[in-house]
BAFI-3210 file (N, C-alpha, C; in Angstrom, 3 decimals, decimal comma, padded with zeros to 6 digits):
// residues 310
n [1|2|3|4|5|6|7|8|9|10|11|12|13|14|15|16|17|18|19|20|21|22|23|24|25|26|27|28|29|30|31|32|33|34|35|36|37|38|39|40|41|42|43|44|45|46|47|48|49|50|51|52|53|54|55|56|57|58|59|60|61|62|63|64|65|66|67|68|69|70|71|72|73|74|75|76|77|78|79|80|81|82|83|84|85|86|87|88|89|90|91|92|93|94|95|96|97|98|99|100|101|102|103|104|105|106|107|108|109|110|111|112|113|114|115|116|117|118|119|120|121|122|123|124|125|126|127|128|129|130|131|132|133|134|135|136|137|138|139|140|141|142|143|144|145|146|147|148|149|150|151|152|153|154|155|156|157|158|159|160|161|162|163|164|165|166|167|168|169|170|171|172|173|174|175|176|177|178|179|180|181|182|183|184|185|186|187|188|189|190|191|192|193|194|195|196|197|198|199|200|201|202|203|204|205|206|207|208|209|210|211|212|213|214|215|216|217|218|219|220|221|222|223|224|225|226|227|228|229|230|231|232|233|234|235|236|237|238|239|240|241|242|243|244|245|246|247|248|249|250|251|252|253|254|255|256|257|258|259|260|261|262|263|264|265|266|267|268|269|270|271|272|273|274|275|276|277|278|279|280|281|282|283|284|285|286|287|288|289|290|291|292|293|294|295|296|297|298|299|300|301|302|303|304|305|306|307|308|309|310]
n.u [000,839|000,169|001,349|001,327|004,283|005,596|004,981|005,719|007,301|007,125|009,109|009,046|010,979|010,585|012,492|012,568|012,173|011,007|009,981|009,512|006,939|006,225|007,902|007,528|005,034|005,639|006,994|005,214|003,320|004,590|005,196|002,591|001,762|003,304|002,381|002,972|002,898|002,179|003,082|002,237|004,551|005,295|008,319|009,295|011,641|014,830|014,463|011,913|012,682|013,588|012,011|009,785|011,360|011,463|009,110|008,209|009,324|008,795|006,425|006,868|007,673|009,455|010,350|012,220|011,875|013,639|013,033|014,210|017,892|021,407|021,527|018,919|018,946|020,960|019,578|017,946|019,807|020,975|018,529|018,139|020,283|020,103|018,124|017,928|020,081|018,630|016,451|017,228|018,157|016,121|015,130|015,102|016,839|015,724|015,998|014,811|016,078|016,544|017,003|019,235|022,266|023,139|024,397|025,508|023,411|024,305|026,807|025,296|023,806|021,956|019,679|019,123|016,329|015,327|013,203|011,113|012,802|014,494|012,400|011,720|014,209|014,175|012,034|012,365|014,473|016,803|019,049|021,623|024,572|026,469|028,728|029,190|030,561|031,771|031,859|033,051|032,680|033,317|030,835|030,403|029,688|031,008|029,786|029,969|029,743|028,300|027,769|027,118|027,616|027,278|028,367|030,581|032,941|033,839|036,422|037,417|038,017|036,483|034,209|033,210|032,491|030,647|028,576|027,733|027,220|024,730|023,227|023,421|022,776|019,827|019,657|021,242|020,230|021,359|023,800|026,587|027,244|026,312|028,684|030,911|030,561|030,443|033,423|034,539|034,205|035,357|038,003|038,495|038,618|039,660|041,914|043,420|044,159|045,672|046,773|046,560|046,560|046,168|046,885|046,939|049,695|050,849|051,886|050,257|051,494|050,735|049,851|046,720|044,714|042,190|040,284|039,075|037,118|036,555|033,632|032,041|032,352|032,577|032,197|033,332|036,271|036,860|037,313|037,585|036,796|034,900|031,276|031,712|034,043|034,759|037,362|038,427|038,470|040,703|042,028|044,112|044,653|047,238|047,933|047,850|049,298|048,201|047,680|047,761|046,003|043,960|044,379|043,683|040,695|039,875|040,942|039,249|036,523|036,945|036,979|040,074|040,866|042,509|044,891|046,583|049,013|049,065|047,562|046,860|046,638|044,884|044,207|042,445|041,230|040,755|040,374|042,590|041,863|043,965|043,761|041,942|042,427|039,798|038,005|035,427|033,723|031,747|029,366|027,977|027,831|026,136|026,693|027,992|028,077|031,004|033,388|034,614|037,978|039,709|038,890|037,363|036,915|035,848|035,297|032,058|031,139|029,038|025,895|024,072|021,286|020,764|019,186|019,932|021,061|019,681]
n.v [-001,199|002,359|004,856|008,282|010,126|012,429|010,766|009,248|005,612|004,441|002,675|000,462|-000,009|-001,998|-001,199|-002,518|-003,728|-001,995|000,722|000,905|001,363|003,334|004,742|005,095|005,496|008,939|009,314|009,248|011,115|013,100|012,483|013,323|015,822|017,455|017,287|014,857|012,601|009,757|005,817|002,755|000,040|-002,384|-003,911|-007,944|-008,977|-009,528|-010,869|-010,218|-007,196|-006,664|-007,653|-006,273|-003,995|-004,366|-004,452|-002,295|-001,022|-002,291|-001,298|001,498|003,540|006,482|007,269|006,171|005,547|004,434|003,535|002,688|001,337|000,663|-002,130|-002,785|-000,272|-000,930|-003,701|-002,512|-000,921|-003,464|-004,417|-002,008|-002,675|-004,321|-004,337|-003,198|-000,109|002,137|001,952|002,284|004,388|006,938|006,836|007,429|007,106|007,172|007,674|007,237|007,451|004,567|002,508|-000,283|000,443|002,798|004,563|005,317|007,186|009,391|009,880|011,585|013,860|013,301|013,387|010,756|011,251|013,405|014,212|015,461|017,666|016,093|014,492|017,069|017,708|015,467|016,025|017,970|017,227|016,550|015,220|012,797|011,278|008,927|006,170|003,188|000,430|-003,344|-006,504|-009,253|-012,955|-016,398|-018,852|-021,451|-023,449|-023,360|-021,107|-018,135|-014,494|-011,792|-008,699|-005,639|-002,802|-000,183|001,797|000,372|-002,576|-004,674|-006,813|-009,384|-008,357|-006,206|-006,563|-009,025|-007,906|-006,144|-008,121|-008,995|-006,641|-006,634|-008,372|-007,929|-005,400|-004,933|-005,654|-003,449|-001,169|001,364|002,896|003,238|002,016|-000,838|-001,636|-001,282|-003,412|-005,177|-004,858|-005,560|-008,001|-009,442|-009,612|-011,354|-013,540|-014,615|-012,065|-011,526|-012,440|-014,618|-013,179|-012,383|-009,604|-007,648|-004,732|-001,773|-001,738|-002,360|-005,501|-007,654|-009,672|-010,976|-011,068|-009,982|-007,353|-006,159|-005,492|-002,903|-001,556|001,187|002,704|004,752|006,942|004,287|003,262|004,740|004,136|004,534|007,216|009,762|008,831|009,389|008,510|009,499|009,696|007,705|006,046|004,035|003,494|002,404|001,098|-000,912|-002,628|-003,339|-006,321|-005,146|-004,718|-005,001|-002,580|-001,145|-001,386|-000,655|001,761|001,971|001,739|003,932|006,318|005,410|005,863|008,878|009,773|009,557|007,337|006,928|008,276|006,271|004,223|001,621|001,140|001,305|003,198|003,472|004,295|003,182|001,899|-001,145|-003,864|-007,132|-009,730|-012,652|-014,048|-014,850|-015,943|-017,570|-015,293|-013,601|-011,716|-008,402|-007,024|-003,361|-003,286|-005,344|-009,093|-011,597|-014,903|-016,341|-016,162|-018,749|-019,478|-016,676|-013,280|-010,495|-006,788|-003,702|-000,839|000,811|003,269|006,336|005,142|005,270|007,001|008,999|010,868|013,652|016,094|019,595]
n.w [000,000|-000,620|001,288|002,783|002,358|004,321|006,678|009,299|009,147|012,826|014,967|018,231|020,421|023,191|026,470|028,739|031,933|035,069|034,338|031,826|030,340|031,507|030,172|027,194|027,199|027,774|025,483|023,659|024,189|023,986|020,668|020,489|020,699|019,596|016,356|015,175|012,344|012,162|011,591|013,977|015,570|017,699|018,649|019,313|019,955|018,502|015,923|015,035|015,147|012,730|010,761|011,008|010,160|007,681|006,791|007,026|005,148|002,861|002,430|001,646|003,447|003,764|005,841|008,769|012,067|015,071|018,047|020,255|021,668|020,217|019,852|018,513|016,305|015,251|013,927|012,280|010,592|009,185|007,878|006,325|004,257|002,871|001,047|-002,447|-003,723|-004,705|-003,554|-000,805|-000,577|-000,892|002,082|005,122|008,122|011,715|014,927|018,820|021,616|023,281|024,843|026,610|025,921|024,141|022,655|019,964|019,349|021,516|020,715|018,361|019,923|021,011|023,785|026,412|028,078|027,315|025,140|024,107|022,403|020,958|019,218|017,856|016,566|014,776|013,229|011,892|009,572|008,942|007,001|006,905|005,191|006,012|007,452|007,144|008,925|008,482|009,451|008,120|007,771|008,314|009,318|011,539|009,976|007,336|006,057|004,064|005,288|006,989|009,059|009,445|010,953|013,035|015,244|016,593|016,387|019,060|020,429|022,577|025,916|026,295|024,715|026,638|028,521|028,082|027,369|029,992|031,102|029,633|031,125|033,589|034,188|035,129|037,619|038,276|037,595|037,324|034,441|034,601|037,250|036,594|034,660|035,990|038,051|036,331|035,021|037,470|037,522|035,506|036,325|037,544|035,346|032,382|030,608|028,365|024,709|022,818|019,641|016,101|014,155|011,161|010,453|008,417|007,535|009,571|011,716|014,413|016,622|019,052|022,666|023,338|025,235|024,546|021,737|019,847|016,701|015,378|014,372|014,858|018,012|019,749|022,528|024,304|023,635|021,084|020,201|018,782|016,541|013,563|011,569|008,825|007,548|005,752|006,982|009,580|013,259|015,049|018,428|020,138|022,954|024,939|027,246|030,328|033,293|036,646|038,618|036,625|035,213|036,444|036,023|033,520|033,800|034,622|032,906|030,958|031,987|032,682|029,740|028,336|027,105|024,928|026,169|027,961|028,317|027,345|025,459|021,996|019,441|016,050|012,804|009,947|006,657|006,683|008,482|009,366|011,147|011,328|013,334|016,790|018,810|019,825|021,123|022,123|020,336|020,052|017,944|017,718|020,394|021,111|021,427|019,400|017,591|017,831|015,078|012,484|011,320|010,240|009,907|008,668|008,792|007,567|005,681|004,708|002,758|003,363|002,860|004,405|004,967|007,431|010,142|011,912|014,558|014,332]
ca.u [000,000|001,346|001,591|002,154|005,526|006,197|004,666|006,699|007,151|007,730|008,890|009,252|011,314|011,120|013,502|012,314|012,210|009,518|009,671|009,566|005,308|006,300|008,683|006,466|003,131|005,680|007,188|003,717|002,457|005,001|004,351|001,153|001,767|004,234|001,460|003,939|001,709|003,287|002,187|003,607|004,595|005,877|009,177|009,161|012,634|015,838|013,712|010,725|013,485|014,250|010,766|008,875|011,722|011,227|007,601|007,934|010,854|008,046|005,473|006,988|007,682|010,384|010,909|011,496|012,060|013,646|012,776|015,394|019,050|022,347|021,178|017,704|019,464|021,956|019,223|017,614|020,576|021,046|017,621|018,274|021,543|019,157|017,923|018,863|020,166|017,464|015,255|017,510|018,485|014,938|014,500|016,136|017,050|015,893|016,511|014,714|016,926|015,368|018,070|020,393|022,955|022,650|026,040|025,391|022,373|025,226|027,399|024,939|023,739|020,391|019,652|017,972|015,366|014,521|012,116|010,834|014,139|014,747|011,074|011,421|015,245|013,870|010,785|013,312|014,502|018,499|019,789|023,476|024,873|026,958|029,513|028,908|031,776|030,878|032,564|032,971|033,595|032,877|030,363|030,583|028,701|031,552|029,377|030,316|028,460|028,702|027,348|026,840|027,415|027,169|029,312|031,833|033,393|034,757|037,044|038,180|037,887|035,329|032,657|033,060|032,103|029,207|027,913|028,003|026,715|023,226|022,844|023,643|021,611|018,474|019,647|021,685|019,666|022,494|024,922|027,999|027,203|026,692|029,707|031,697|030,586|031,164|034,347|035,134|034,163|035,958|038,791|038,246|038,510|040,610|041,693|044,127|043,936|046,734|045,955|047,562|046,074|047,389|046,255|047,571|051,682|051,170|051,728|050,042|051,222|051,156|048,468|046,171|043,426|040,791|040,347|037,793|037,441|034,778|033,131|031,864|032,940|032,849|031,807|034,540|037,380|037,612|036,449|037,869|036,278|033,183|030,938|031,085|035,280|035,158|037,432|037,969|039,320|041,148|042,176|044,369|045,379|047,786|048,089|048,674|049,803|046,956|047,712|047,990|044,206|042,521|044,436|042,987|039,233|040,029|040,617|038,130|035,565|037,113|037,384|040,876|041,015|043,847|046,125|046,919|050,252|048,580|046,433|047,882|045,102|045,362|042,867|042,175|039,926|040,395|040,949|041,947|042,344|044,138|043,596|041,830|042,037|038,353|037,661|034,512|033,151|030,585|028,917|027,320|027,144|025,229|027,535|027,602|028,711|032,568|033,563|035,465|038,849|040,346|037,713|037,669|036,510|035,987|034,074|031,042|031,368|028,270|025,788|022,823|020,962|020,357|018,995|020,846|019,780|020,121]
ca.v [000,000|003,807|005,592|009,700|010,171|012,699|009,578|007,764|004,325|004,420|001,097|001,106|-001,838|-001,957|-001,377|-003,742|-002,843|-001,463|002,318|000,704|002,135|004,924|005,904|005,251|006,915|010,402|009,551|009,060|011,810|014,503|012,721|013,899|017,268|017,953|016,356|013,436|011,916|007,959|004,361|002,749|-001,272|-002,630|-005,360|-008,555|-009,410|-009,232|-011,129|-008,992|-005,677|-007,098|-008,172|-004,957|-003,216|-004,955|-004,169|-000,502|-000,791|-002,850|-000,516|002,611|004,314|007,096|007,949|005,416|006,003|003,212|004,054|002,235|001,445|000,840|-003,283|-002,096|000,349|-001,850|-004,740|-001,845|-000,733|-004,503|-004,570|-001,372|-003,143|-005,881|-003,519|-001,860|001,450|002,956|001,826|002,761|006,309|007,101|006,315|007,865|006,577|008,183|007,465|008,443|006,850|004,144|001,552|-000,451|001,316|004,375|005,233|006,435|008,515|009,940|010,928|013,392|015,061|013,060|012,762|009,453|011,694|014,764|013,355|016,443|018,316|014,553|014,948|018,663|017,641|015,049|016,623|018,755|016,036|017,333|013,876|013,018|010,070|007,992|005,379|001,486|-000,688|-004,504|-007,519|-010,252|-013,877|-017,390|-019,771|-022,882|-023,797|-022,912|-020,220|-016,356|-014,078|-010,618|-007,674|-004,601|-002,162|001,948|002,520|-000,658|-004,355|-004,969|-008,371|-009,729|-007,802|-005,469|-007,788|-009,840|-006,948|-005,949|-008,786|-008,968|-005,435|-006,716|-009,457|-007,290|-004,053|-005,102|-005,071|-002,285|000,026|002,752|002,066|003,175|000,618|-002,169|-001,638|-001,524|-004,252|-006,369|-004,831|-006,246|-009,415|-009,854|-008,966|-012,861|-013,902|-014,585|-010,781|-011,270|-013,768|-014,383|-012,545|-012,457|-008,819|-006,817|-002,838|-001,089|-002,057|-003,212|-007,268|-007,354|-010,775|-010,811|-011,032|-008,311|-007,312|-006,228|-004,396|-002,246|-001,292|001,926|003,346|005,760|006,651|002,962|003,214|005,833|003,647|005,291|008,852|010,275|008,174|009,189|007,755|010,394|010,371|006,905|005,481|003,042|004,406|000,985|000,664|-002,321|-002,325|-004,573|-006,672|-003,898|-004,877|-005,205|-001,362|-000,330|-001,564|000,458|003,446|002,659|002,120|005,152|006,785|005,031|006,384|010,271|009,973|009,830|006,172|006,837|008,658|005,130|003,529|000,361|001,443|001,815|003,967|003,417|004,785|002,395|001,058|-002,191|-004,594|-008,433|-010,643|-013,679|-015,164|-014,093|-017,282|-017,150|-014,269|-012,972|-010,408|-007,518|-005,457|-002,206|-003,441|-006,667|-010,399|-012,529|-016,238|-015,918|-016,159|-019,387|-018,901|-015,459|-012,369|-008,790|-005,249|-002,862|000,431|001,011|005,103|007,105|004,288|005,225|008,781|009,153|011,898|013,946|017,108|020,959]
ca.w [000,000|-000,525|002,389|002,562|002,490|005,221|007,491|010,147|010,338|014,111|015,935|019,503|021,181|024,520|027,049|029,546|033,326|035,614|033,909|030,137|029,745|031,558|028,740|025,984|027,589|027,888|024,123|022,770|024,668|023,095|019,470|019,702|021,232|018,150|015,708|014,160|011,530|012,203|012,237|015,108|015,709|018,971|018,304|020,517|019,864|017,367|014,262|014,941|014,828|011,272|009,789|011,160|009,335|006,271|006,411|006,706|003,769|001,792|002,070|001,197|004,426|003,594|007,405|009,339|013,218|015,803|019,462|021,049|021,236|019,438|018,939|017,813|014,922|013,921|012,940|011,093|009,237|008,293|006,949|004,691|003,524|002,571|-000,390|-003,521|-002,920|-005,244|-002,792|000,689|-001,020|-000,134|002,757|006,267|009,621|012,623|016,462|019,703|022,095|024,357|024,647|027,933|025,524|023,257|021,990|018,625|019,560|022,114|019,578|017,555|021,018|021,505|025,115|026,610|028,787|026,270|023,935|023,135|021,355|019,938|017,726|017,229|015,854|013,974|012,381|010,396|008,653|008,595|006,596|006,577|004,616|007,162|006,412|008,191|009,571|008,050|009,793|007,139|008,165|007,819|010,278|011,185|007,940|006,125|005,001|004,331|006,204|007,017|009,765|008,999|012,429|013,073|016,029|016,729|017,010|020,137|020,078|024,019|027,397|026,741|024,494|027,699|029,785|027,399|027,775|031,320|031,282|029,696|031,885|035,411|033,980|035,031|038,956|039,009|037,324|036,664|033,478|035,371|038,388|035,606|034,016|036,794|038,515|034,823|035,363|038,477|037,678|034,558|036,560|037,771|034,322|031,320|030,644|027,452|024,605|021,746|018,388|014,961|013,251|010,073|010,437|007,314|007,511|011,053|011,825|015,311|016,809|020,340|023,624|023,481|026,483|023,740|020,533|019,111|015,534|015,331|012,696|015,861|019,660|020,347|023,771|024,544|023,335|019,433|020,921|017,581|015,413|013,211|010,767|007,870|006,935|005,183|007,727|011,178|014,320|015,736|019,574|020,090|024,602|024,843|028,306|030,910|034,619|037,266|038,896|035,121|034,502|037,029|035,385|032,343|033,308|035,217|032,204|030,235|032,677|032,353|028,178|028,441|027,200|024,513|026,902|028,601|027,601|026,836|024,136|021,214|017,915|014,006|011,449|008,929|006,095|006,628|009,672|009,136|012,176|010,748|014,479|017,979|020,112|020,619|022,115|022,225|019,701|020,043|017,403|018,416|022,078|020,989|021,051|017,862|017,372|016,965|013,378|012,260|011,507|009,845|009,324|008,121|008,867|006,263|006,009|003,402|002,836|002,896|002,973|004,510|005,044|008,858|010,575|012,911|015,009|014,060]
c.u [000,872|001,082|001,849|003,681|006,074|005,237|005,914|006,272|007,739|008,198|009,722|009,596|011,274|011,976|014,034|012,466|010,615|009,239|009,527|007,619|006,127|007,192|007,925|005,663|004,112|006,349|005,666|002,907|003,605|004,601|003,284|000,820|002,101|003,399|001,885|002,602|002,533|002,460|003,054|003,438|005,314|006,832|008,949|010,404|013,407|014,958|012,836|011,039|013,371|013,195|009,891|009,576|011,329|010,039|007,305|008,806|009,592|006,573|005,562|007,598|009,447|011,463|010,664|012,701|011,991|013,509|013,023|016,809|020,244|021,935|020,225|018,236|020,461|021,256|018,413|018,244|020,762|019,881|017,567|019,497|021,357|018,797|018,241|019,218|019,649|016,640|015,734|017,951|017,511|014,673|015,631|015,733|016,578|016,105|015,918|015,477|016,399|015,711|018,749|021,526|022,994|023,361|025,913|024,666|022,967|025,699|026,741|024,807|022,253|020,288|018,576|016,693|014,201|013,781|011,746|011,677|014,702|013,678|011,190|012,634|015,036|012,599|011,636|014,034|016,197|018,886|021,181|023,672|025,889|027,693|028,712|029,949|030,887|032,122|032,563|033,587|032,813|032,260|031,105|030,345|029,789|030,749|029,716|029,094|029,610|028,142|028,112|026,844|027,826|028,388|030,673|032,038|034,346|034,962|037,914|037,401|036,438|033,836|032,355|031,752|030,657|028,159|027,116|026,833|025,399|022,489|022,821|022,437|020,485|018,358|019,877|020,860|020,763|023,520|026,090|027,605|027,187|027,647|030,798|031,882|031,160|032,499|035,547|035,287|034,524|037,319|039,712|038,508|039,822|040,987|042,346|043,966|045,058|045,809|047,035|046,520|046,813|045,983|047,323|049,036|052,322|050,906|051,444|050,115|051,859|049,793|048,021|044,699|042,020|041,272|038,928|038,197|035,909|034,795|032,293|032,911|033,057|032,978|032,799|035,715|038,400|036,993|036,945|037,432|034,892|033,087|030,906|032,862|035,882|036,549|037,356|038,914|039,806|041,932|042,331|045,049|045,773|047,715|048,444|048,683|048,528|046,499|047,074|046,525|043,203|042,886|043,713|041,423|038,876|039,846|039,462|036,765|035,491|037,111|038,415|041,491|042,342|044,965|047,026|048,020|049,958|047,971|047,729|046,893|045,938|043,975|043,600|041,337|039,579|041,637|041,088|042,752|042,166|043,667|043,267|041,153|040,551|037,948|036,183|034,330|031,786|030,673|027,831|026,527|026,555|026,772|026,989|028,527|030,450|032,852|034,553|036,543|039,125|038,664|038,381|036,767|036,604|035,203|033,262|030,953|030,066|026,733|023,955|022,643|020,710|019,988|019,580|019,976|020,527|021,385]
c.v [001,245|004,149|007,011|009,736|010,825|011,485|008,277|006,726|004,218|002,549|001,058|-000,506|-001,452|-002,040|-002,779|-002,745|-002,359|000,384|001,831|001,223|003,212|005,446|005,958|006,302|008,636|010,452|009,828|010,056|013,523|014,347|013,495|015,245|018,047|017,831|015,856|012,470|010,191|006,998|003,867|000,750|-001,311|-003,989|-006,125|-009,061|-009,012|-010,059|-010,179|-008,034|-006,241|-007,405|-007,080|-003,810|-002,844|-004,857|-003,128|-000,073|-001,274|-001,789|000,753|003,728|005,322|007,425|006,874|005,738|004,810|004,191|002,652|002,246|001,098|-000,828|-003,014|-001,126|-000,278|-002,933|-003,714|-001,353|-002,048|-004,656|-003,332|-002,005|-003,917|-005,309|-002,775|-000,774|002,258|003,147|002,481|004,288|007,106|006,927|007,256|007,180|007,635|007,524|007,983|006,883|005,983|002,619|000,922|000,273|002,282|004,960|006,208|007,631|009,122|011,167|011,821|013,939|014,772|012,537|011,921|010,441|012,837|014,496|014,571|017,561|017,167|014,858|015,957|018,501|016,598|015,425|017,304|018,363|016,448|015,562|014,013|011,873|010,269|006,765|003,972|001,156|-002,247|-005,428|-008,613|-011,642|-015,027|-018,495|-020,887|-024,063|-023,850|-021,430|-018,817|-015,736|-012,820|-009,591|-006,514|-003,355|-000,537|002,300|000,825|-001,939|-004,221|-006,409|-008,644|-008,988|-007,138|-006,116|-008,606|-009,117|-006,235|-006,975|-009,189|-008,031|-005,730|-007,678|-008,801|-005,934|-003,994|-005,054|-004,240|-001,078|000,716|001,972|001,927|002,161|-000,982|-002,678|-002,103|-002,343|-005,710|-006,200|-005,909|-007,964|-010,090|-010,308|-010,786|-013,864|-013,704|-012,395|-010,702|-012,637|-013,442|-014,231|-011,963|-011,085|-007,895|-005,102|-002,421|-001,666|-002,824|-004,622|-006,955|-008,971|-010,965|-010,619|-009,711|-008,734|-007,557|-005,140|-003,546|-001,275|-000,253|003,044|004,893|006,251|005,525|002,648|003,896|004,815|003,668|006,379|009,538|010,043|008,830|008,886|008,616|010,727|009,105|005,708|004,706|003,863|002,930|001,392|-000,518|-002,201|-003,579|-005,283|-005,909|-005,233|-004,853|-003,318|-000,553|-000,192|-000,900|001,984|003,330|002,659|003,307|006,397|006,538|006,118|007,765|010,286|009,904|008,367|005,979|007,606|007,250|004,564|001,984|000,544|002,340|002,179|003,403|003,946|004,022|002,232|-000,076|-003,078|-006,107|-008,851|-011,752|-014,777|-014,288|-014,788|-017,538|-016,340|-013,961|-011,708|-009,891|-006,773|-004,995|-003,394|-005,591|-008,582|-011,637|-013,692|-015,808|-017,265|-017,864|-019,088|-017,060|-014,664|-010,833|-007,848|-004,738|-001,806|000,609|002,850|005,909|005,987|004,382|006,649|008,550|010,572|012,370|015,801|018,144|021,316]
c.w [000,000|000,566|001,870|002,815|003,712|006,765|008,006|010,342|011,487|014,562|017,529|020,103|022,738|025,327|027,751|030,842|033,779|034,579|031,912|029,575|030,385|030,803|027,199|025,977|027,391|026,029|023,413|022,834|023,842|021,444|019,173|020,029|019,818|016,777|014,804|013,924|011,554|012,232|012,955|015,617|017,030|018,598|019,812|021,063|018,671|016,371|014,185|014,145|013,044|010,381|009,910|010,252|008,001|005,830|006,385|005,198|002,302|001,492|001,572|002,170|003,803|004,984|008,246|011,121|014,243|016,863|020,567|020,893|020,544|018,799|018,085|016,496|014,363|013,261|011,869|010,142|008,007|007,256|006,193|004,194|002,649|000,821|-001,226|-003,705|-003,739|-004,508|-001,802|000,365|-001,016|000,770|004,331|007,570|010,579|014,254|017,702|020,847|023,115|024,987|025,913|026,810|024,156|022,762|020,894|018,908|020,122|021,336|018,594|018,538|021,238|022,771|024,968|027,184|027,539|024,551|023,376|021,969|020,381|018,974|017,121|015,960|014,661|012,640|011,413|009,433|007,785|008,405|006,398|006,311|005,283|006,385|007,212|008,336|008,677|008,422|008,667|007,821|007,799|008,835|010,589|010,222|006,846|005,282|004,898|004,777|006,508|007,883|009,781|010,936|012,162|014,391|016,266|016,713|017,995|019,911|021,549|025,104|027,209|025,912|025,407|028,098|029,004|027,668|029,170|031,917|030,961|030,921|033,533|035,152|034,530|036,692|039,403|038,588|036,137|035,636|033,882|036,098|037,341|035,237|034,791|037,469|037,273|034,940|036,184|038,244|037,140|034,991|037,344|036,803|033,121|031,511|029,528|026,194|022,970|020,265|017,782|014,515|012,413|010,175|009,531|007,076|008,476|011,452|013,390|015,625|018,504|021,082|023,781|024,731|025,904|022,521|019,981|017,923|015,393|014,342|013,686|017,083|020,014|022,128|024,570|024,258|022,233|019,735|019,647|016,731|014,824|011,898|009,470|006,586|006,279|005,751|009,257|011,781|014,544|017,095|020,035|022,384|024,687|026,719|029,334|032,443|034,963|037,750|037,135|034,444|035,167|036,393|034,365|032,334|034,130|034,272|031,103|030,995|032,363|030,626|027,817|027,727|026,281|025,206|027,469|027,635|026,901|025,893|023,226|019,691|016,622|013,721|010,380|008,072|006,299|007,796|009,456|010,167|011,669|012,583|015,934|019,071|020,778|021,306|021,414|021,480|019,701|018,933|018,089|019,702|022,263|020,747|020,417|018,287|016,967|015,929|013,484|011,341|011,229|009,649|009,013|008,347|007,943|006,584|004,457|003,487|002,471|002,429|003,169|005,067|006,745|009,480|011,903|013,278|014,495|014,320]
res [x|x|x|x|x|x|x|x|x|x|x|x|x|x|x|x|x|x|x|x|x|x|x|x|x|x|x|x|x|x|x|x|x|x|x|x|x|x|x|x|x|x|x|x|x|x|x|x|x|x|x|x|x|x|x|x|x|x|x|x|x|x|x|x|x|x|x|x|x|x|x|x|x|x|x|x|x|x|x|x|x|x|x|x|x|x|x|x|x|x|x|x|x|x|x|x|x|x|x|x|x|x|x|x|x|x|x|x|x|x|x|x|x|x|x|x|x|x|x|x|x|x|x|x|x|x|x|x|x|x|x|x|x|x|x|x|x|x|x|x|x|x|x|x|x|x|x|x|x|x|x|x|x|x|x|x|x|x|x|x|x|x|x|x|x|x|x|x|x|x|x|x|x|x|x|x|x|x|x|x|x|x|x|x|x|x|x|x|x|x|x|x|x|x|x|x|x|x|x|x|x|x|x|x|x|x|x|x|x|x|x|x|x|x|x|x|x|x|x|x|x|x|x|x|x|x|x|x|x|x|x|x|x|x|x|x|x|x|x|x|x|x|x|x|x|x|x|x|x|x|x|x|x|x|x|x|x|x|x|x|x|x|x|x|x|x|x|x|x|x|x|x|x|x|x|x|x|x|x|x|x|x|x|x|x|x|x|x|x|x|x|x|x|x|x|x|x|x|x|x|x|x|x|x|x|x|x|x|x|x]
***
């Protein structure tokens, strides 16, 4: 069916938690203050995110608007990746932030609470073509396979601690207290794991803590990085001392995360880890099956239109 064009497809994932209606009822309640003409679906899960997409993509929707966080927009970028870019060159991303983490929406200047400067910033419909990050690798299937991500791949320590972080979120409430306690508890845990990677000229063969390859901020760990200059920020921290690791989530915590002697930056196009002893990989926040053997990073330049505020 056509649809009007300036018409949002809205889709609203839930957070989860006791306050998850009470953030809707005050989103829903500025929509209609502002008078956003939208149709609006509720996801139940990650296929949902991906088939509700695909049903606003199939019907025409030009504007389409996730209302949650950084997992929630990365299965929607996958499903515009899905289509011909006649079709996704029409079409824009938007964001009201509603997520256990929210990174990207961070980095334009969309707060989690202020719903109402989020619609007003979106109603104006300021589009900016954005690059993607895309992991490439091969299952257990033997088969190729590929994800598509907006702000990062983390590979070791901190995909642990992401993980960690969804699974504790839900007692502590606060993101700092989550984190920190994943922290701690990692701290119990493997913390380094041997890894063969080539960054531009650089043979990287030696135990590393963790890496992250971001096409954004990457959860403050590529704080330089953004999605609009066709390359990767990379952050490789090699094994630091035990003292040496509270300096750095010390600095991690202040923004400071490349000052630390252990961390060592590159800007790149393209990342290939011939080997990364199983470690544990995250895109944007979310942890995927790790890849069988060798994989690759790359950046797609300019990719998809997204909306960003005044």
């Amino acid at each position: 069916m056509a649809v009007n064009e300036n018409k949002w497809g809205l889709l609203y994932c839930p957070r989860g938690g006791w306050r998850s209606s009470a953030r809707w009822t005050k989103i829903e309640k500025v929509l209609r203050q502002l008078h956003v003409d939208y149709d609006f679906v509720q996801s139940e899960n990650q296929k949902s995110v991906e088939r509700l997409v695909k049903m606003f993509i199939n019907n025409g929707y030009k504007t389409i608007v996730i209302v949650g966080g950084d997992s929630a927009l990365n299965d929607a970028v996958n499903c515009l990746m899905q289509v011909d870019a006649s079709v996704r060159n029409q079409i824009a991303l938007g964001i009201i932030p509603n997520g256990l983490m929210n990174d990207f929406a961070h980095f334009w200047g969309f707060d989690d609470s202020d719903y109402e400067q989020t619609i007003k910033w979106l109603q104006q419909r300021r589009v900016r073509k954005i690059d993607l990050g895309c992991i490439r690798y091969q299952n257990k299937k033997g088969e190729n396979c590929h994800r598509y991500f907006l702000n990062c791949v983390n590979v070791g320590l901190i995909a642990a601690i992401m993980n960690l972080r969804r699974k504790t979120h839900h007692v502590f409430g606060s993101r700092t207290l989550s984190f920190l306690f994943s922290f701690v508890l990692m701290i119990f845990q493997r913390l380094d794991y041997k890894m063969h990677i080539r960054i531009n000229s650089d043979v990287i063969k030696r135990r590393v803590m963790t890496m992250c390859v971001g096409n954004a901020s990457g959860y403050g760990q590529t704080p330089n990085a953004v999605p609009y200059n066709g390359l990767l920020d990379v952050s490789v921290v090699h094994h630091p001392g035990m003292t040496q690791l509270f300096e750095g989530f010390y600095l991690f915590v202040k923004g400071k995360f490349l000052n630390h002697k252990s961390v060592h930056p590159y800007r790149t196009r393209e990342v290939v880890v011939e080997d990364s002893s199983h470690a544990m990989i995250g895109v944007d926040g979310r942890l995927m099956k790790t890849p069988v053997g060798p994989y690759r990073i790359t950046v797609e330049q300019e990719v998809i239109n997204f909306l960003i505020p005044q």
